[in-house]
N, C-alpha and C positions, 0 to 999 in steps of 0.2 A: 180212219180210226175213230171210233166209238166215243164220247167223252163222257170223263167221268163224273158221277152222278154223286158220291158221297167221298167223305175223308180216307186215306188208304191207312191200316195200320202199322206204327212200325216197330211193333213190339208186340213183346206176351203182354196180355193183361193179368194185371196180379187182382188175386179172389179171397174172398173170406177165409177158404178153405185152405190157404197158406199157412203157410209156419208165422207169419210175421202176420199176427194178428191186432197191429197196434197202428197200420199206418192211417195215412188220415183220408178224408174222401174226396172223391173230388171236387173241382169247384162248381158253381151251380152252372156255370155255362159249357161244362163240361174244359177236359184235358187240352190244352194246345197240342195238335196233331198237325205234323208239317202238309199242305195239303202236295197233292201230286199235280206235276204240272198239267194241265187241260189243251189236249191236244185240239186243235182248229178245226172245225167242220170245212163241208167242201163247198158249201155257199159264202164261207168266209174266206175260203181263199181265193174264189170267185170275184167278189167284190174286191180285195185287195190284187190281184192282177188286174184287173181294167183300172184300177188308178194311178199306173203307170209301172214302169221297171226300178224307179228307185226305190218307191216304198216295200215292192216285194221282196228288192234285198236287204232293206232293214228289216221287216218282220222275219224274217231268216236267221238274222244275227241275234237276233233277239230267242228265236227257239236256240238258236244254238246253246246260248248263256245257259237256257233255263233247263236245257237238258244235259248241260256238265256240272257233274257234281264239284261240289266249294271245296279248297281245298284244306287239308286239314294244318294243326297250326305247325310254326317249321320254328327250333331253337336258332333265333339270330339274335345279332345284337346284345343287348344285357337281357336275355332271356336269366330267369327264374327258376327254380321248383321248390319255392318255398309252401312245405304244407303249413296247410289252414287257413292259407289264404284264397280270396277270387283267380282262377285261373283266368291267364290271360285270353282275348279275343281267339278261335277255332269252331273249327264244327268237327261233328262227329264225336266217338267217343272216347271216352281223358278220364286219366288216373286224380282224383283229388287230394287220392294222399296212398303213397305206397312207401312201406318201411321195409325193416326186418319183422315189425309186427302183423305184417297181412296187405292189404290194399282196400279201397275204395273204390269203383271207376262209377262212372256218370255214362247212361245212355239216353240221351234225351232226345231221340227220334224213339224211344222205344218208351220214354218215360218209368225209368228205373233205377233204382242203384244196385250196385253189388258190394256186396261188405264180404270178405275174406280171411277169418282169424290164420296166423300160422300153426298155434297152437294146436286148431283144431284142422288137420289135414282131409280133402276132401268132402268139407261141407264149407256151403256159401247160404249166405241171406239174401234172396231177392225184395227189392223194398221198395213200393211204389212212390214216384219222386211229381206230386202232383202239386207242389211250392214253388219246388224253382231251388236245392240247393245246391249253392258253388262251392262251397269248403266245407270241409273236413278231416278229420284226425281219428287218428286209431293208436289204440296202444295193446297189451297183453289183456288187459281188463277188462276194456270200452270201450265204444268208439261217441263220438259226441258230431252231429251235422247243421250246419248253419247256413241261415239262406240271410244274403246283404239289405241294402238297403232299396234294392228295387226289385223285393219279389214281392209277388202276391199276396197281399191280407199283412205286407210288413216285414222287418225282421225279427228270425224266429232264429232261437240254440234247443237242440233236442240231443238226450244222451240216452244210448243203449248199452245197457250193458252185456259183456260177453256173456253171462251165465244169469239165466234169468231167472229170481225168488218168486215175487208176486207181480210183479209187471214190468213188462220189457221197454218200457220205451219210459221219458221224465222231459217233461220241457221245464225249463232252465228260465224264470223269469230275469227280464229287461225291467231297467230303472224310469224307463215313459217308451211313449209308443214314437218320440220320435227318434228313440237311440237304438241305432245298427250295429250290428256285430261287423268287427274288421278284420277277426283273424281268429281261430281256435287252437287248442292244444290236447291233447288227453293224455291223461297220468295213468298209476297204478290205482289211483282211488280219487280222484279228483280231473274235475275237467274245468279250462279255465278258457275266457274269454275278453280280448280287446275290442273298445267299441269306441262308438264317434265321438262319446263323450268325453273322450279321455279319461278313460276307467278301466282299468284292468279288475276284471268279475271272477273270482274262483268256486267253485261250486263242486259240491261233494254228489255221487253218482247218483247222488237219487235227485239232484236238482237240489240242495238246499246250500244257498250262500254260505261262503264260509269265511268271505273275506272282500273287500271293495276296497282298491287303493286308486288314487289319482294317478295320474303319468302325466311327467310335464314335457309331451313331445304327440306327433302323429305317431299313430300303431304302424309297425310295421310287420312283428312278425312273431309267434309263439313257437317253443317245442319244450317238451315233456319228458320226462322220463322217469319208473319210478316215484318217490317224492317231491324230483328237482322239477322245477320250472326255469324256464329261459326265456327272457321277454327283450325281444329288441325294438326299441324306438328311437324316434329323431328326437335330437338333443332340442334342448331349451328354447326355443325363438328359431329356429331352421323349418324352414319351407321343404319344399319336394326339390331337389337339385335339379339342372340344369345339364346338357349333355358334354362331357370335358369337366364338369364342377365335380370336389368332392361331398359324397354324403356322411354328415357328421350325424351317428348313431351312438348311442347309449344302449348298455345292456346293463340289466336284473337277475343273478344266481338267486333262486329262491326257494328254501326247503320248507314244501309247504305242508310238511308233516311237523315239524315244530313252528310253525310261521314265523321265521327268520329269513334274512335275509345274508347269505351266504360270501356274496361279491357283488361289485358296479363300479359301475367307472367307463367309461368310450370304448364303445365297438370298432378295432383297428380294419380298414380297408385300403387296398391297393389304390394309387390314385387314380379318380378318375371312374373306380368301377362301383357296384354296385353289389349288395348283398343277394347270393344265387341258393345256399341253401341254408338251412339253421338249424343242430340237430344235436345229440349225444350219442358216443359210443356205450357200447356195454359195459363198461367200465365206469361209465359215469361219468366221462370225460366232457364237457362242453365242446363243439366243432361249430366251426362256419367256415363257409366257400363263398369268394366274391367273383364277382363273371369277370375275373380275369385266370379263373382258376387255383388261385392263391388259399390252400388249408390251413387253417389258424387252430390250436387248442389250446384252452385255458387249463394248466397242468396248478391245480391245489390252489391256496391260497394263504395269505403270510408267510412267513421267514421261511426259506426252503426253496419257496416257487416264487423268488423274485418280488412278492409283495410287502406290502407296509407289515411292519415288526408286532403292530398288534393287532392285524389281520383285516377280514372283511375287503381284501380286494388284490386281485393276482393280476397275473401279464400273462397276454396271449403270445404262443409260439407258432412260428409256420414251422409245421411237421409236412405238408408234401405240397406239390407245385404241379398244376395237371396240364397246363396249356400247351407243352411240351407234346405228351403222349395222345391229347383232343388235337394236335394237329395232323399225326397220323391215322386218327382212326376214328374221328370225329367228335362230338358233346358223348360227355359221360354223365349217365343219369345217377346221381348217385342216390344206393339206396339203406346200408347199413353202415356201422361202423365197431370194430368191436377185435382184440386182441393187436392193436399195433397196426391195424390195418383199414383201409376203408373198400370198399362194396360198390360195385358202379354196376352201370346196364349198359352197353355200348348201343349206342343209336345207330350209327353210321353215318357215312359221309353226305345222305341228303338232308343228315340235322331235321328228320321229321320227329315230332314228341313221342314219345310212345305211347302206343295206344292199349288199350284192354282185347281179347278175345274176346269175339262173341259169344252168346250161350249155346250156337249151335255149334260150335266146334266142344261143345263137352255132353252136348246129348243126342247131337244130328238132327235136331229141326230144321227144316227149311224155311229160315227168314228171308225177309227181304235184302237186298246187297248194300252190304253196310257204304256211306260215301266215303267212306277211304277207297284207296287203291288195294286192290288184291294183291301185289307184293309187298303191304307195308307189314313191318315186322310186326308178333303180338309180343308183348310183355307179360309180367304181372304176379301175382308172388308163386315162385318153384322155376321162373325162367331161371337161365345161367346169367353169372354175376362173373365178373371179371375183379381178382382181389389184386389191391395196391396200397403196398408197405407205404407206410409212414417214412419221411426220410428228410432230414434236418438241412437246414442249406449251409452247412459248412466250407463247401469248395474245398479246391484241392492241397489237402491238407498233407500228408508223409504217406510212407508206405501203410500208415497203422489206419490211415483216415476212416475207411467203414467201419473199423472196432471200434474208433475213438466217438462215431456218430451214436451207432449204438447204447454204449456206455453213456453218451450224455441224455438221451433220448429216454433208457431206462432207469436213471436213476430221477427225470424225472414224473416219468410213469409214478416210480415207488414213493414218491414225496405225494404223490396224490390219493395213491391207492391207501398210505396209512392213515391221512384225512377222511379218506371213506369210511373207512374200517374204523375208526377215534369216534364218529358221527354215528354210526348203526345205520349207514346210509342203504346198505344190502339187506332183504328182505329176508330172503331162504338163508339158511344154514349153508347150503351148496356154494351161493354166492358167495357169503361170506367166509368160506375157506377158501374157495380161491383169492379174493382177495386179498387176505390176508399172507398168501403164500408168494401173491404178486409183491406185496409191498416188502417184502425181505430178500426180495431180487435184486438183480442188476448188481450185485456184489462180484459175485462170476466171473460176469463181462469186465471188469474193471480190473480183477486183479487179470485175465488174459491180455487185455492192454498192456496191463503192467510188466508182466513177462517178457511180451515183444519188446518192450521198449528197452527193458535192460538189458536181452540180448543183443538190440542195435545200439548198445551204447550211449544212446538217450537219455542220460542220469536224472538229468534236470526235469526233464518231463515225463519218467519214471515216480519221481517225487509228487509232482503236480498230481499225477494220476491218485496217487496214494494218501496226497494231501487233502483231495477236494472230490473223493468217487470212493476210496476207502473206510478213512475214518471217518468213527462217528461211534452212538451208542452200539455197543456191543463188536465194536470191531477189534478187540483186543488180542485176537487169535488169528486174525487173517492181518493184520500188519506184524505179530510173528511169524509168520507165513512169511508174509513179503523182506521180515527183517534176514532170514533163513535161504529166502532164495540171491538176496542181492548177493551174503557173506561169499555162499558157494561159487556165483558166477564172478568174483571176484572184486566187488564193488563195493569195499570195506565202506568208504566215505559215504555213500548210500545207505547200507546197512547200519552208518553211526546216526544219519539222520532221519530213517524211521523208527530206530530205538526211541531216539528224541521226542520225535513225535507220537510214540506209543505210548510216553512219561506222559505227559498233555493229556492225550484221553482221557488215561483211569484216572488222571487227578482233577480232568471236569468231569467222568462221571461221579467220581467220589463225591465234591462239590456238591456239584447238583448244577454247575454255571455251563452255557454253553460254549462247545465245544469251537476252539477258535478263538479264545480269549489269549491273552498275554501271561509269561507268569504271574508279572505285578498286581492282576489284575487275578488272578487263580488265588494269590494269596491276600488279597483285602479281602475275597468273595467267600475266604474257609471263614469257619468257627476256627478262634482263638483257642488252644491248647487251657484247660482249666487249673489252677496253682490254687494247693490249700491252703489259706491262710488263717490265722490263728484270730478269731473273732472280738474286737475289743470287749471286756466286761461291763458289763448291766449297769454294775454298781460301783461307786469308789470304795475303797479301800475302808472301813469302819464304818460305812453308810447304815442307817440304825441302829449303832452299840451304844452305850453309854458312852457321857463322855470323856469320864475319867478313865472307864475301861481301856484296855489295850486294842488297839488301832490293827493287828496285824491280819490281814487279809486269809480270808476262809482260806483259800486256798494252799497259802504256806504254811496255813497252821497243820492241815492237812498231811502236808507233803512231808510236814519236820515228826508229826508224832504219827505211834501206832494208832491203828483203830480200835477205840476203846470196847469192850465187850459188854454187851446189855446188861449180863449176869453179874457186874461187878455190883457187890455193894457197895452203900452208901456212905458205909465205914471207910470204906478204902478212899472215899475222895477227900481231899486236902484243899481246904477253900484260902484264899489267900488275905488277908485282911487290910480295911481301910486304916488309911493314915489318920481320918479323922475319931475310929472306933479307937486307934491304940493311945490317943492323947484322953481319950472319955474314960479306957480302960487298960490301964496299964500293970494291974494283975493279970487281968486277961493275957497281956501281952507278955508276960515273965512265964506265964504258964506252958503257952504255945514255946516261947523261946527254951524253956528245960526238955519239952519234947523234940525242937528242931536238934536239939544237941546230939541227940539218941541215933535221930533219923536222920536221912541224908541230904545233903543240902539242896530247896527248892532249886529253881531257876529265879534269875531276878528279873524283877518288875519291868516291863517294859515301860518305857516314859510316857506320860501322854503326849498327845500330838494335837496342834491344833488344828479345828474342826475343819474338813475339806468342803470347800463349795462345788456342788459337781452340778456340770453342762448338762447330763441326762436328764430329759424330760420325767423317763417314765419312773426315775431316782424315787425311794422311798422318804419321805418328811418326818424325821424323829420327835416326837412331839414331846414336849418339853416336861420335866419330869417336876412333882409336886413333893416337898420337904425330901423323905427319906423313899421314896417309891423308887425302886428299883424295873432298871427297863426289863419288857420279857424278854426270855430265853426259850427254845425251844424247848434243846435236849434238858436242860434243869428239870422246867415244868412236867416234861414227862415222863422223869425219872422221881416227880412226887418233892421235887425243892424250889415248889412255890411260896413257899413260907420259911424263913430263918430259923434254924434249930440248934443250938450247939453242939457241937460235935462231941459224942459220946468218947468218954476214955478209950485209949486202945494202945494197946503194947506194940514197943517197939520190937517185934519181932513177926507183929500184924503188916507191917508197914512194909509198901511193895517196893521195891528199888526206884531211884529215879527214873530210870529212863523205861519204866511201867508205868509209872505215876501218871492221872487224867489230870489234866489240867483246863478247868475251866474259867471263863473270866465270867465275871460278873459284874 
């Protein structure tokens, strides 16, 4: 056999003339090409026979190795598929990241990537991969590729995006050339990255920073979705574990469309194992899987979903358990998540990883025989997906138990989906009517609970159901429902006490207080009932009248006579005289006396009073009067008796009745 003379290729070569006109070139010593093995000459097998029979059967064992291809990698152990990170140790060609968004794979005997939108069906990017990178992430918008800290010329983050303006490709500056990227993520508009620094880097699709926070832990692992980000690391002072040790991890909820931070607090793990995927359903549900198969989601966060009362941090639930169903039918790769459900790939029972098809099985080229095995299965996005409901570990609870799962299952769906929907966390209008239609669900399933339970006579937890799955805002109409079905099937004491607790509702929705409170507590939490009360007066009682004048307060003077008419004249008014004017003038006083004889008799003199000292601040200060100056009067003055004029004659039959008569003091 002939040897050979140069490198064999084992790939297309990608040309100018591509569609991806942004990749970078090669290096100056040219691509690493796996060489092919160099079969022996027959002078050389010549000389290795006369050196005896041992050596000739080590150089035998020796072609053998080099002519069985390596094998490719196999899920054992706490195997991973955590995207965005370094896939672990294999040969041949590996998915770097496969979602519901598309996939990545890596052929690096061929030196290439394949990028996969799902949106866009039937078209793929071929991208020459002449760096060296090991992670990647893709989402609906972008995909973003990173090569670690021991590839060629450094580590480098490069982002494409799915729909290209003026240039398709953006490299993502590094804070120094000795900091490596440890893990990537891609969003709807943003791509973020973890590095050795301990630095969590977020960057908007064209590559411009948008945000540098510290992490006080090793990176372990990103995912995206939308505006959420999800960053898990090792908590404060924790090392890499130990095999049997648990790993204490910390996670970051973070909306980086308002740059907040949503939720954190420790990432829960099965003992013992180890974080296997990190992800979000469609929904916008946070998910993780540990390699003991164990599904956790983080349903919303503060009061509702089990967290702190003024929020910023929830509790993860195990909604499904896979280790059960990976014993019959091997590692489930899993790949989406979305409606209650999660999306797996079944591997099969020799737990090999899954691989990508090659190019010739979608255009018939004749490549070279990829080192896998020709029965190993292909993946890759549009293979069949195997779906597996979400399902709560309640154990074996009454005949009603899968209802009763369901119901707890969806009402916590709905505590999260109206956090969604409260945030503007859904993009489209489409999204956000579903969501919105999700979050006023799981009522249904509850009062069906309820139903069974009162036909098995179940009262008690008939009520529970009604108590803690029912009510709530707006439930006013479905616990008369419930009050309407107990009456019927006969369960008056039932039916007394969701009335009861139908009172409770509209009196915290009235309120405004949450729903759950005590009476006592319903009625410190109302507004007080308002009582008119009659406002103390301004002034005391003679506050600026003279002081001899009469003392009787505006108001009874008011109340005691008519209201005098503007038109009256002048004539008609009757002034009353000082004691001290009738001892100066007591013709004066014989005179008026022959006329009161005529006319009918005043009212008498009210007595003085002595002067009130009033607590009012804002009380008026009567200032003290000089010889005969008489204090102002309003109605007087501007009826023109600001000056003394004697009263003109006037016949008694001018003279209006007493109780016409104006009476003014002065």
């Amino acid at each position: 056999m002939p040897a050979v003379d140069g490198p064999v290729n084992g790939g297309l070569e990608c040309t100018e003339d591509e569609p991806d006109d942004d990749f970078c070139p090669p290096p100056a010593g040219g691509a690493k090409v796996p060489q092919a093995p160099i079969a022996p000459t027959s002078g050389d097998s010549a000389v290795k026979s006369s050196q005896g029979g041992e050596e000739k059967e080590d150089s035998t064992a020796e072609l053998k190795l080099e002519d069985s291809p390596p094998p490719p990698a196999t899920l054992d152990a706490h195997w991973h598929q955590l995207e965005g990170v370094p896939r672990p140790p294999g040969i041949g060609p590996r998915y770097l990241a496969w979602s519901g968004h598309g996939h990545i794979a890596m052929f690096p005997e061929q030196g290439r990537l394949e990028v996969k939108y799902a949106a866009h069906e039937g078209k793929q990017e071929q991208i020459r991969d002449s760096i060296g990178f090991n992670m990647a992430a893709i989402s609906g918008g972008a995909c973003c590729l990173a090569a670690g800290e021991g590839a060629e010329g450094g580590s480098q983050l490069t982002i494409r995006p799915a729909e290209r303006w003026e240039k398709a490709v953006f490299q993502a500056s590094l804070g120094s050339a000795g900091e490596a990227v440890e893990a990537v993520a891609c969003g709807e508009t943003f791509a973020a990255a973890l590095t050795s620094r301990r630095l969590l880097r977020v960057y908007g699709l064209s590559g411009l920073p948008i945000g540098v926070i510290s992490t006080p832990g090793r990176s372990v692992a990103l995912a995206a979705r939308g505006q959420h980000l999800l960053v898990a690391i090792g908590a404060s002072g924790s090392n890499q574990p130990k095999d049997g040790e648990d790993d204490a991890l910390e996670y970051w909820l973070l909306d980086v469309h308002s740059k907040a931070q949503r939720s954190a607090g420790r990432l829960p793990l099965s003992p013992g194992s180890r974080l296997r995927w990190l992800g979000f359903s469609a929904e916008l549900v946070p998910l993780t899987i540990d390699t003991l198969g164990v599904v956790r989601a983080l349903f919303g966060t503060g009061p509702g979903s089990w967290g702190p009362a003024s929020g910023n941090a929830g509790e993860w639930t195990v909604v499904l358990q896979l280790a059960e169903e990976e014993a019959k039918v091997g590692p489930l790769w899993t790949i989406d998540a979305k409606n209650g459900a999660l999306f797996c790939a079944e591997v099969g029972t020799d737990a090999i990883e899954p691989q990508p098809a090659e190019i010739a099985d979608a255009i018939g080229l004749a490549l070279p025989e990829s080192s896998a095995k020709s029965d190993t299965k292909r993946f890759g996005h549009g293979a069949c997906l195997r779906e597996l409901k979400w399902q709560l570990p309640l154990g074996p609870f009454f005949s009603c138990g899968a209802v009763a799962e369901t119901v707890l299952r969806e009402s916590l769906l709905s505590r999260h989906m109206e956090e969604m929907v409260a945030i503007g966390a859904f993009s489209t209008p489409e999204e956000q009517a579903r969501a919105t239609l999700s979050a006023t669900g799981g009522k249904s399933a509850a009062l069906k609970l309820y139903a069974e339970l009162v036909k098995g006579d179940e009262v008690e937890r008939a009520l529970d159901v009604a108590r803690h799955f029912v009510a709530g805002a707006g439930a006013s109409k479905m616990l008369s429902f419930a009050q309407q079905f107990a009456e019927k099937a006969g369960k008056h004491k039932l039916a007394d006490q969701i009335s009861t607790l139908s009172r409770v509702v509209v009196a915290s929705a009235t309120s405004g207080s949450p729903f759950g409170a005590t009476a006592a507590k319903l009625q410190t939490a109302t507004v007080p009932k308002v009582v008119q009360r009659e406002a103390a007066p301004l002034f005391e009682p003679g506050e600026g009248e003279e002081e001899n004048g009469p003392r009787t307060p505006a108001s009874s003077r008011l109340a005691a006579s008519p209201a005098m008419s503007l038109m009256t004249p002048p004539s008609s008014i009757v002034e009353e005289s000082k004691p001290e004017e009738s001892r100066e003038a007591p013709t004066q006083v014989a005179a008026i006396a022959s006329v009161a004889t005529d006319a009918p008799p005043l009212e008498p003199a009210v007595p003085a009073q002595a002067p009130v000292i009033s607590n009012n601040p804002f009380a008026r200060k009567a200032k003290p009067l000089k010889g005969n100056e008489r204090a102002p009067h309003l109605l007087r003055d501007a009826l023109g008796g600001g000056a003394r004029r004697p009263a003109p004659p006037v016949d008694s039959s001018s003279v209006e009745p007493a109780a016409k008569a104006a009476r003014l003091s002065s």
